[in-house]
Structures are given as structure tokens and as C-alpha cells.
C-alpha positions as a Python dict, from the first residue, in 0.01 Angstrom:
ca = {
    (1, 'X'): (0, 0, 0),
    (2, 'X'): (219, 141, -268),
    (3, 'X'): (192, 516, -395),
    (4, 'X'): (94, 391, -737),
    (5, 'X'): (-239, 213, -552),
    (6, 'X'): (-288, 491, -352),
    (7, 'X'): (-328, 744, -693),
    (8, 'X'): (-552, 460, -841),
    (9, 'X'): (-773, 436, -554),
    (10, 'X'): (-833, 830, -529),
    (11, 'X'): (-905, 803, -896),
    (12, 'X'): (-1161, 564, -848),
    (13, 'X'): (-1305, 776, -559),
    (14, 'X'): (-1310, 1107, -772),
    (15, 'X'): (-1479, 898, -1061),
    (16, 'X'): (-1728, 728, -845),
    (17, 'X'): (-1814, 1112, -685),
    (18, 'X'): (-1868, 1292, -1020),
    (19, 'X'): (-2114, 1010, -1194),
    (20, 'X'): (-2317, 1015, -859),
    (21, 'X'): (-2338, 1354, -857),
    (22, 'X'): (-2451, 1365, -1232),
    (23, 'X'): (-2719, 1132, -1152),
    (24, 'X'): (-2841, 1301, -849),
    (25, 'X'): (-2857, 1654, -1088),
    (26, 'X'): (-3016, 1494, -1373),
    (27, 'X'): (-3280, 1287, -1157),
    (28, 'X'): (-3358, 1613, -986),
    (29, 'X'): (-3389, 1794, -1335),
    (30, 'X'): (-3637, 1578, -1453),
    (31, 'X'): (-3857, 1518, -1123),
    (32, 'X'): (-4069, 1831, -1203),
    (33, 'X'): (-4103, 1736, -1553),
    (34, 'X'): (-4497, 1617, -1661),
    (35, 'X'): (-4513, 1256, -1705),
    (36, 'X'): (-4619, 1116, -2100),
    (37, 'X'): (-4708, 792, -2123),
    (38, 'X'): (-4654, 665, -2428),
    (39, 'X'): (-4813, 348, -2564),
    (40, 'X'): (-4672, 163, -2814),
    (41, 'X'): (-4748, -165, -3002),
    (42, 'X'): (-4518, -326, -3265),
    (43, 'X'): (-4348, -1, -3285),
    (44, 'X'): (-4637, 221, -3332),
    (45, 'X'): (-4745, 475, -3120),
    (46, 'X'): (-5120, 399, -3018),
    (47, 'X'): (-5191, 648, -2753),
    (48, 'X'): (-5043, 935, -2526),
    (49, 'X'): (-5155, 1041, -2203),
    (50, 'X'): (-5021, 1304, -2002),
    (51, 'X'): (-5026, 1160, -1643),
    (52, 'X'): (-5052, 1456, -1431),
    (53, 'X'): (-5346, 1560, -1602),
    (54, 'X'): (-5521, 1256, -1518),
    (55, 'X'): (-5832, 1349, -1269),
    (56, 'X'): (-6004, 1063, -1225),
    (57, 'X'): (-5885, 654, -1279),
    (58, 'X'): (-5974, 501, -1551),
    (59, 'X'): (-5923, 193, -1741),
    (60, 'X'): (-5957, 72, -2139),
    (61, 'X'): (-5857, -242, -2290),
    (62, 'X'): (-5630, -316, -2606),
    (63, 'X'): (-5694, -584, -2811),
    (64, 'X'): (-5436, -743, -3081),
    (65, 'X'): (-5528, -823, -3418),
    (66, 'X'): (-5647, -1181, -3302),
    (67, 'X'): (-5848, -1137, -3061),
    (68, 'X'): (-5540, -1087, -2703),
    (69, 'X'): (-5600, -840, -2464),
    (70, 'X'): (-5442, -580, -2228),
    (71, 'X'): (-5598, -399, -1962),
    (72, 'X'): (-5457, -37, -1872),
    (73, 'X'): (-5550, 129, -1566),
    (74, 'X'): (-5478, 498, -1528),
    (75, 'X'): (-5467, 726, -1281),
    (76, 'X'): (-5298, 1056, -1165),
    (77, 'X'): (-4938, 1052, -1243),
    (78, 'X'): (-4933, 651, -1294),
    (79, 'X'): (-5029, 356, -1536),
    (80, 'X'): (-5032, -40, -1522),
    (81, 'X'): (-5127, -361, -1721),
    (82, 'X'): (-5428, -429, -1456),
    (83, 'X'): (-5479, -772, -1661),
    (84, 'X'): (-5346, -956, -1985),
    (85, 'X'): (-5435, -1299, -2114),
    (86, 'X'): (-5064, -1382, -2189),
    (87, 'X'): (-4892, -1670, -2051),
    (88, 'X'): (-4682, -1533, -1779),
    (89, 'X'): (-4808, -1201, -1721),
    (90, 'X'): (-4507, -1034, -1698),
    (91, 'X'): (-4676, -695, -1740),
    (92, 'X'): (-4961, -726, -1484),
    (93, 'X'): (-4643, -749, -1256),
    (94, 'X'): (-4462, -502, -1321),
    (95, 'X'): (-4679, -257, -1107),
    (96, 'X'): (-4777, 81, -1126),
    (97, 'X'): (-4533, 278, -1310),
    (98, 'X'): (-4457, 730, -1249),
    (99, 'X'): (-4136, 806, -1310),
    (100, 'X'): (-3948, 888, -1651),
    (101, 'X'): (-3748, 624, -1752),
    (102, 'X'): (-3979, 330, -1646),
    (103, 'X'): (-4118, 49, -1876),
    (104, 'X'): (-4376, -233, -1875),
    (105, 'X'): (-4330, -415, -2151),
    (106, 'X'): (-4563, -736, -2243),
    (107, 'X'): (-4360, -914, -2484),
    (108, 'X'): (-4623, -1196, -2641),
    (109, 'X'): (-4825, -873, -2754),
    (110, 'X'): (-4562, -643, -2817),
    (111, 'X'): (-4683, -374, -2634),
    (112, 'X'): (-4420, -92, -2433),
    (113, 'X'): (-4550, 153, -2216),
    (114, 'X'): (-4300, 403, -2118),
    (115, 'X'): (-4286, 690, -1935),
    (116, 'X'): (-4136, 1050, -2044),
    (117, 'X'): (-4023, 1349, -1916),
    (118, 'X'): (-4115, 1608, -2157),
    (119, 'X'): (-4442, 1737, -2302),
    (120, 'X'): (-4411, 1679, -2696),
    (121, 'X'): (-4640, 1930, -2932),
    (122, 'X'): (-4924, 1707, -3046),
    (123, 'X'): (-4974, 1462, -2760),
    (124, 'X'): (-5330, 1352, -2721),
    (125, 'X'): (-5425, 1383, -2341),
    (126, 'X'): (-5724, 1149, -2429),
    (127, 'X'): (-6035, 1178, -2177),
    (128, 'X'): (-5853, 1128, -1856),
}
């Protein structure tokens, strides 16, 4: 090994080191953080539910302008697509979701359901 690879190696190293170390502080930072889910469907916001509110499970179905469904299940501190009449059911799938940063996303009836970190003013914790 040359000196030149040497110096380009221990830059790598020192680069890998600090953007695991940022990740590690940041996913630390938002661990204690409440959990929104936010439901969305062609863009618009159609309900929030703070997750660690949630006492008991529950479930409620969302039905597209012609007549589709999705099934949400909730319960404390996580949310799926229990069941969805689309063709591949991508979103039943995907699984329960908790953590910020995760998505289910059923494309066919453009509905997202993502979670958040922070507590917005005005978020409807519904009847959960």
C-alpha cells in the first residue's frame, strides 16, 4: 500500500464513523418522541392519531370514492392495513408499523400512512 491509499482509507474510516454516529444520536433523539400517525389519501390529510395514546385496539375502514376499501387496525403505539381489496395487497403486507419514519403506502388507492415524531397543535387523537 502506498501513503496516498493509506490517507484515503483513514478518510473513509473517519467518514464512515461520524455518519454512524449521527444516526445513532438522531435515532436516539427521536425514540422518546410520541408517535402521529398520519393518514393521508390523494394528498389530503384524513385522520391523525396519536399512537401512544391508543388504549384499546381498534379498527375502521376507508372507503374510496367508488366503492374500494382499506381496513386500519390500531393499537398502542402501532397501525396496519389489516385488509384491502386491491390487487396485490401490498399494504396488508407491510405489517404493523411504530417507529417515525415508517410508511405503508397502498398505491391503487392512494392512501400513505406514516408515522411522526412530533406532536403537531391541532391533531385529532380520534376515540382510540
Amino acid at each position: 500500500m502506498k501513503k496516498g491509499d493509506k490517507i484515503v482509507g483513514i478518510v473513509l474510516l473517519i467518514i464512515v464513523l461520524i455518519t454512524t454516529g449521527a444516526t445513532l444520536i438522531y435515532k436516539n433523539s427521536i425514540k422518546g418522541s410520541e408517535n402521529i400517525a398520519v393518514i393521508k389519501r390523494a394528498g389530503s390529510v384524513i385522520k391523525t392519531i396519536d399512537l401512544s395514546k391508543v388504549v384499546e385496539p381498534q379498527e375502521f375502514t376507508l372507503k374510496t370514492d367508488n366503492g374500494h376499501y382499506n381496513v386500519i387496525a390500531v393499537k398502542h403505539n402501532s397501525i396496519s392495513v389489516k385488509d384491502a381489496d386491491c390487487p396485490h395487497k401490498e399494504c396488508v403486507k407491510s405489517g404493523w408499523i411504530s417507529k417515525p419514519g415508517e410508511i405503508i403506502v397502498c398505491l391503487p388507492y392512494k392512501l400513505i400512512i406514516n408515522i411522526q415524531a412530533e406532536k403537531n397543535d391541532g391533531i385529532d387523537g380520534g376515540t382510540f
